[in-house]
C-alpha positions as CSV (number, residue, x, y, z in Angstrom):
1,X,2.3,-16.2,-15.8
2,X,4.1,-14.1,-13.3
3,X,5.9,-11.1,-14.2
4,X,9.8,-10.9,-13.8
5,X,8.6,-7.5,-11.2
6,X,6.8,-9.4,-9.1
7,X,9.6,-12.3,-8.5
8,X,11.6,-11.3,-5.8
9,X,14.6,-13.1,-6.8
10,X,14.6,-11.5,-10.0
11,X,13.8,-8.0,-9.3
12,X,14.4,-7.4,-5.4
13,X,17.3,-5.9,-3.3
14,X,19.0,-8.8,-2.7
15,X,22.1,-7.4,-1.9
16,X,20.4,-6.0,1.4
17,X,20.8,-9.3,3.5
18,X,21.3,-6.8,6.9
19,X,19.3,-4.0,7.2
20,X,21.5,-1.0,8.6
21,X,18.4,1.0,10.6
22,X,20.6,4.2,10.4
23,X,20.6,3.7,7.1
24,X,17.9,6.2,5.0
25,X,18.6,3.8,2.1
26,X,18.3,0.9,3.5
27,X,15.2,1.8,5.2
28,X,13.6,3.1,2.2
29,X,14.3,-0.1,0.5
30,X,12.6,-1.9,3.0
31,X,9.5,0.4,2.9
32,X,9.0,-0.1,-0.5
33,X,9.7,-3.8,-1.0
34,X,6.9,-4.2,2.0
35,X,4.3,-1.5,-0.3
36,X,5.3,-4.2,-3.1
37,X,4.3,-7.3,-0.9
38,X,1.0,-5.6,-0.9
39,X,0.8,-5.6,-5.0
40,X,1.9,-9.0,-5.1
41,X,-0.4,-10.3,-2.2
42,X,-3.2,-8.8,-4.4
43,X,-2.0,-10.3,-7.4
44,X,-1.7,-13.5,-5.4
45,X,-5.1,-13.3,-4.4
46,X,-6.4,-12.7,-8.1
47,X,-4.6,-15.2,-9.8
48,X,-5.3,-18.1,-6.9
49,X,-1.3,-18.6,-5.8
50,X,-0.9,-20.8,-2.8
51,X,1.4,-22.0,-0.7
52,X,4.8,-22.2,-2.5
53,X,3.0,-20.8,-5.5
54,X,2.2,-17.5,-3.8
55,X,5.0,-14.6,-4.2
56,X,4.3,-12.2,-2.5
57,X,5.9,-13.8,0.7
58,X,9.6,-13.0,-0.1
59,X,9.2,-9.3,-0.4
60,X,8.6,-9.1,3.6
61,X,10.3,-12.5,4.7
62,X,13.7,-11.5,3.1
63,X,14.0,-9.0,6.0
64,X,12.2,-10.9,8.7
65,X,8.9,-9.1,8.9
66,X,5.5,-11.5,8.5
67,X,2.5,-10.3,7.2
68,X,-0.2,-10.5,9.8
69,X,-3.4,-9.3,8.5
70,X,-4.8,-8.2,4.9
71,X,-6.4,-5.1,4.9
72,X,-9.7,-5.6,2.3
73,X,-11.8,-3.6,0.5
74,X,-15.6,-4.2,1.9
75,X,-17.0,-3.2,-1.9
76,X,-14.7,-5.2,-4.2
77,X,-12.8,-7.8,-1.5
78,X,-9.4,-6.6,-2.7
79,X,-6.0,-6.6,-0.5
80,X,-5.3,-2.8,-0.6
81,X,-3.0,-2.8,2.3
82,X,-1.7,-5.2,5.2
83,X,0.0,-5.1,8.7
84,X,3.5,-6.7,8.7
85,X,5.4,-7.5,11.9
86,X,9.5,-7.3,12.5
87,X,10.9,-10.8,13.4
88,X,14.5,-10.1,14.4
89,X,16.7,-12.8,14.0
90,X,18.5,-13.9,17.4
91,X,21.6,-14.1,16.1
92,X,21.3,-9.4,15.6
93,X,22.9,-7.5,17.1
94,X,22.5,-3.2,16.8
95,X,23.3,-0.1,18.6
96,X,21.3,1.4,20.6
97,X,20.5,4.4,18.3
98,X,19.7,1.4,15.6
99,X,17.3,-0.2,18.0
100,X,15.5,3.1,18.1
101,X,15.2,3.9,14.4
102,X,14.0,-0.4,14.0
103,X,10.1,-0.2,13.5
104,X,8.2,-3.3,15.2
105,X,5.6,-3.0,13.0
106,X,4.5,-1.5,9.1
107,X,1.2,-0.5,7.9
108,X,1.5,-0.5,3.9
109,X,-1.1,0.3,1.3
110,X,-0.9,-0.5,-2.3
111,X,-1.6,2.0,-5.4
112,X,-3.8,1.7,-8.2
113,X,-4.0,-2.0,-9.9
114,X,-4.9,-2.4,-13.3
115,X,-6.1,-5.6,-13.5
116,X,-10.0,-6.0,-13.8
117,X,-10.8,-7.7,-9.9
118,X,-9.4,-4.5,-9.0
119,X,-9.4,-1.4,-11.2
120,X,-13.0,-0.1,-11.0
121,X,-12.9,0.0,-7.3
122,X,-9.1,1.5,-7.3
123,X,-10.5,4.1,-10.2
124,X,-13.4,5.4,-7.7
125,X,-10.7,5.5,-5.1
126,X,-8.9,8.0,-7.4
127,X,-11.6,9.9,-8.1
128,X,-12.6,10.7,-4.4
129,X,-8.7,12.0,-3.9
130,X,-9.7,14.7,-6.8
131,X,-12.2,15.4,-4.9
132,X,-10.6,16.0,-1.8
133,X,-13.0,13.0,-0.5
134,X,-11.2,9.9,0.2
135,X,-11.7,10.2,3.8
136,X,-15.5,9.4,3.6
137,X,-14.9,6.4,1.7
138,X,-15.2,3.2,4.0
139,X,-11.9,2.0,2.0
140,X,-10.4,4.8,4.5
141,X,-12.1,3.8,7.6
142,X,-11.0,0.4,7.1
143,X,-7.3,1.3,7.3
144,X,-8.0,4.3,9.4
145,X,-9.2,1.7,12.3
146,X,-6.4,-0.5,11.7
147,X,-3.9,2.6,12.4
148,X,-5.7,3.8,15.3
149,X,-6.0,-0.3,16.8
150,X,-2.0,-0.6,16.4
151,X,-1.3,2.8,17.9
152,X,-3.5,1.7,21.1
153,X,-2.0,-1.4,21.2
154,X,1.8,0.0,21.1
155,X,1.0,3.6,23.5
156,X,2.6,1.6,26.1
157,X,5.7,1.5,24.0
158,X,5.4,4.5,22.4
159,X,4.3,5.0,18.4
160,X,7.6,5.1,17.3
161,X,7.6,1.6,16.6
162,X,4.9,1.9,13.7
163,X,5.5,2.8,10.3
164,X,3.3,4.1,7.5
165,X,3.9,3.4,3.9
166,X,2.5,4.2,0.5
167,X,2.3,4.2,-2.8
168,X,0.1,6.4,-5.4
169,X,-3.5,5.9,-4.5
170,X,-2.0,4.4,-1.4
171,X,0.5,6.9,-0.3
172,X,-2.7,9.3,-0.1
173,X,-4.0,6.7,2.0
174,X,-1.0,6.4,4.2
175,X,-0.9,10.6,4.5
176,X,-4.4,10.9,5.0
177,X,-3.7,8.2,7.9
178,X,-0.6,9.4,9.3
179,X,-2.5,13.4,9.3
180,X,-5.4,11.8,10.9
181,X,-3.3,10.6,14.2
182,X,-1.1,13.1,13.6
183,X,-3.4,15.9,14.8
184,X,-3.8,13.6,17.7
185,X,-0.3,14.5,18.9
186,X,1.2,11.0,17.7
187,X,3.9,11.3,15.1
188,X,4.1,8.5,12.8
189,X,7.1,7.5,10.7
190,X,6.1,7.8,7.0
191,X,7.2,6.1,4.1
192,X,5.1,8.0,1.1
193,X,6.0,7.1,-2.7
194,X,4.9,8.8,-5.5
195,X,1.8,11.1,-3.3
196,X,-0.5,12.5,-5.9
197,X,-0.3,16.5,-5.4
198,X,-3.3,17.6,-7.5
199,X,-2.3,20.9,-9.2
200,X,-1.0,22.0,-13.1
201,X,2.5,20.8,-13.8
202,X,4.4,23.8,-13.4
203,X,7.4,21.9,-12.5
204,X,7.6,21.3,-16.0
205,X,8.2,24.7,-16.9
206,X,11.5,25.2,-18.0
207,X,11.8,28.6,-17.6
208,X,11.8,29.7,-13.8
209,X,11.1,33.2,-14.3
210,X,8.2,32.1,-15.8
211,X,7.1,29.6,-13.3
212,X,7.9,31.3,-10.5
213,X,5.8,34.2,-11.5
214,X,2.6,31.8,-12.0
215,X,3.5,30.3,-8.4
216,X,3.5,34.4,-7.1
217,X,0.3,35.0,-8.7
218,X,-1.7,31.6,-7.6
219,X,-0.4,32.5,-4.1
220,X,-1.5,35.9,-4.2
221,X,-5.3,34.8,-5.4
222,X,-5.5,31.9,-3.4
223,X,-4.7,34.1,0.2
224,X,-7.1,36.9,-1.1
225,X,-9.9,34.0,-1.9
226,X,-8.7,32.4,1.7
227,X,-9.2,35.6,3.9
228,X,-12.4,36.4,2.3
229,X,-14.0,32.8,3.2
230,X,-12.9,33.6,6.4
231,X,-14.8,37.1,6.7
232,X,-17.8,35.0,5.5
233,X,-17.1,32.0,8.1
234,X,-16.6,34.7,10.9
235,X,-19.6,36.9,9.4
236,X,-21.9,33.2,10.2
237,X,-20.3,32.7,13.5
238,X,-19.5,28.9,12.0
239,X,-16.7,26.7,10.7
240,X,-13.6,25.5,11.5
241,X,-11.4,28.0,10.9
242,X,-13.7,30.5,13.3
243,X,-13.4,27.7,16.1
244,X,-9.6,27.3,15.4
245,X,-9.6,31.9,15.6
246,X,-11.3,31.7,19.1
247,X,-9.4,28.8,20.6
248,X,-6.3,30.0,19.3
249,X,-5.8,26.6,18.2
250,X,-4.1,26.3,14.4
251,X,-4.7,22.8,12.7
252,X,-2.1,23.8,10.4
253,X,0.5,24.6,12.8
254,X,-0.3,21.7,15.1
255,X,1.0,19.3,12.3
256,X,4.4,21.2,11.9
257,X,6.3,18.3,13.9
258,X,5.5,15.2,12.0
259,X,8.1,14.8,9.2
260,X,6.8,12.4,6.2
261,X,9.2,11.1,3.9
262,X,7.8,12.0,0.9
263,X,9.5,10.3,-2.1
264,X,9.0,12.0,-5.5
265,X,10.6,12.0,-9.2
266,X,11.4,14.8,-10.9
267,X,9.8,13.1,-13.9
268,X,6.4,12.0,-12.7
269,X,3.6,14.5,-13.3
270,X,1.6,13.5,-10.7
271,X,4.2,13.7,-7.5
272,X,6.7,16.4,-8.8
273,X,4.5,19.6,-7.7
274,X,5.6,18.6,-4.3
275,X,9.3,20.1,-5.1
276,X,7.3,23.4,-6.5
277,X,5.1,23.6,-3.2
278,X,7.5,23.6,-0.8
279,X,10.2,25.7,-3.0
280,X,8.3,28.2,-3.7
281,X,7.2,29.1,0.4
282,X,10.8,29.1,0.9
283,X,11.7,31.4,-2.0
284,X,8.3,33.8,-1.2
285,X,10.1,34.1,2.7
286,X,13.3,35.0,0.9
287,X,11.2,38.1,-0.8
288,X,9.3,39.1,2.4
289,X,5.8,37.6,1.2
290,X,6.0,34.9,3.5
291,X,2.8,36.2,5.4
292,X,1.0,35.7,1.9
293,X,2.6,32.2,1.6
294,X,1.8,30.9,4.8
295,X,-2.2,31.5,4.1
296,X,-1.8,30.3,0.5
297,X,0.2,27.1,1.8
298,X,-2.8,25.9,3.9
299,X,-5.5,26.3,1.6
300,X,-6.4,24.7,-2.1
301,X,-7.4,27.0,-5.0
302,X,-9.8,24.8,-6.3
303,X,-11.3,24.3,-3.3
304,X,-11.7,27.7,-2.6
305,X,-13.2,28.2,-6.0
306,X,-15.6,25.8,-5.4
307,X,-16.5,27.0,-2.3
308,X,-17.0,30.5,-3.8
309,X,-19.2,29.0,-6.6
310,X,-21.6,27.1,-4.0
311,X,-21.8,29.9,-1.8
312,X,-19.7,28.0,0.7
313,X,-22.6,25.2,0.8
314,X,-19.8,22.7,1.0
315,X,-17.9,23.8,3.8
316,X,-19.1,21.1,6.1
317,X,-18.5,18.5,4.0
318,X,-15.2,19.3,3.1
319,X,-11.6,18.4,3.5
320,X,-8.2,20.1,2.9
321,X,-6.8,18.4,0.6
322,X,-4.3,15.3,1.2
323,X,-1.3,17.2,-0.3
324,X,-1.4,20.4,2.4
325,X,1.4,19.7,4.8
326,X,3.4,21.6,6.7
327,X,6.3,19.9,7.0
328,X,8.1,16.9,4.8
329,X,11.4,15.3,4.1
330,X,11.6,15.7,0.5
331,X,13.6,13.1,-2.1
332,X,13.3,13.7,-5.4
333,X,15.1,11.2,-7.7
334,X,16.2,12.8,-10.6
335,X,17.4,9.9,-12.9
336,X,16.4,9.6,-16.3
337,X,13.1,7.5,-17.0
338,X,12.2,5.6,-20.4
339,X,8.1,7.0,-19.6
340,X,5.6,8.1,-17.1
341,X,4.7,4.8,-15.6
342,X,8.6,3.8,-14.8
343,X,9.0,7.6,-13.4
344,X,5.6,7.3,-11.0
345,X,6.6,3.0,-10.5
346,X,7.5,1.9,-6.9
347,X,10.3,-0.4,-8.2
348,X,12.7,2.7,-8.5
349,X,12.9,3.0,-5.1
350,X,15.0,0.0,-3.8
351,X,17.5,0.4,-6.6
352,X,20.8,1.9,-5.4
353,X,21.6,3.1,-9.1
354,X,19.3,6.2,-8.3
355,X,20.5,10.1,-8.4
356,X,18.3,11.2,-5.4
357,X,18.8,14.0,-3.3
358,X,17.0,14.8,0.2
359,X,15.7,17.9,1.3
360,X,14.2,18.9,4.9
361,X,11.4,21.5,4.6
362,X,10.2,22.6,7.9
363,X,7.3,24.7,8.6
364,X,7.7,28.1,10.7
């Protein structure tokens, strides 16, 4: 039997019959309804729903976008994302500036499922995101080719017209995606709910004298630990970051234009370090230790433990971690939640009962 979530009559914004493109509300509304299709279309698949049976249709229909391909899993078979495509009615009419902000089409990825045609596989996923590995899973290069296919198709009209969107294990996959193309010079509108930012919970520390003090410290260690695997990567005449010192090219840097929307809650444990990451390299420029902060910023100190550990015998292998970026358009939606799973559930995003608040944090 269905679940009253998954009924779009029951538990979708149907109060937004017009979508208002200039509207952030609006369109986050519609990105997460669309991340919610691809639940449903999953469920659909699981549970064998048909034809008028199936209900995942409504949560793309309702605003005139059609899904046009499944994205699936080549180890399990699962729907883990899908490609929708904008259907305007005739009868629309916007502005130009509307027009502009209007995506033609949406590349969405669903989060963990746990259902048992699904879990095991979504579980590994999670895993390889702990380990900074998610990009050499062939989950990845599945939606990584789809991205890169509708961006070739649409460089005649220009990439604006293609959103990304995300949730949990799937907003990882839509920033790993949208950081992929990005370093190709192609910005890509992101939609990213609930990211998992891998790190202690200092944002629930009550105290910020506290917490800030921890934050001053872990940027302190991880720069030092930084600049002394780049001595050794310079020492070896090998590695990216030596390329990137002789080229004069900066990875980091080169990503500072594209703006995702990430969309957190103050609540969830696994999203809510976000608000701490890019607070605390604003408050560390506001005490003249942004030089520290902007080394610290691009690096992981895990990853730079490990890399200490192994003697740096992992360095080809590795990745920066999904949560490093520069720049981001921060909501954090502070309303009260009953538990974890409502704080770190999609559903909280098309209500318009919500205390949110939007912050742009750009990278210098």
């Amino acid at each position: 039997m269905a679940s009253e979530r998954e009924d779009f009559s029951l538990s979708g914004p149907l109060h937004l019959t017009a979508i208002d493109w200039a509207n952030e509300h609006h369109r986050r509304s519609l990105a997460a309804c669309l991340v919610q299709g691809i639940y449903i279309a999953e469920r659909d698949r699981q549970l064998r729903r048909e034809g008028s049976e199936a209900l995942a249709p409504p949560w793309s229909e309702f605003f005139n976008f059609r899904l046009i391909r499944h994205l699936v899993d080549d180890a399990d078979f699962s729907i883990f994302g899908g490609i929708y495509e904008y259907r305007p009615p005739s009868s629309s009419s916007h502005s130009i500036k509307s027009l502009e902000l209007r995506p033609r089409y949406v590349i969405a990825f669903r989060g963990t499922l746990t259902k048992p045609d699904s879990v095991s596989r979504d579980i590994e996923l999670d895993i390889h995101i702990i380990r900074n590995g998610l990009h050499r899973t062939t989950r990845f290069e599945i939606a990584i080719q789809a991205v890169r296919s509708m961006v070739a198709a649409a460089v005649g009209n220009g990439s604006s017209g293609i959103w990304l969107a995300g949730h949990s294990l799937g907003a990882a996959m839509a920033l790993l995606t949208g950081k992929t193309i990005a370093k190709t010079g192609i910005f890509l509108e992101s939609f990213v709910f609930n990211p998992p930012f891998l790190s202690p919970p200092l944002e629930r520390i009550k105290d910020k004298r506290i917490k800030h003090g921890i934050r001053i410290a872990g940027s302190v260690i991880t720069a030092g630990l930084a600049l002394a695997a780049k001595a050794t990567q310079n020492h070896h005449h090998h590695g990216q970051q030596h390329r990137a010192a002789l080229t004069g090219n900066d990875p980091f840097t080169a990503l500072s234009e594209w703006l995702p929307r990430l969309y957190v809650n103050s609540n969830d444990h696994l999203s809510s370090e976000y608000v701490g990451y890019f607070e605390h390299r604003k408050k560390m420029e506001e005490i003249g230790a942004g030089a520290i902060e902007k080394l610290a910023t691009q690096h992981s100190l895990g990853g730079l433990l490990m890399n200490a550990v192994t003697g740096g015998k992992n360095a080809a292998m590795a990745e920066e971690p999904i949560h490093l970026i520069p720049s981001a358009i921060v909501t954090v939606n502070s309303s009260p939640s009953r538990d974890f799973k409502e704080a770190h559930g999609i559903h909280r995003w098309w209500r318009d009962d919500q205390k949110i608040e939007s912050k742009v944090y750009k990278y210098k």
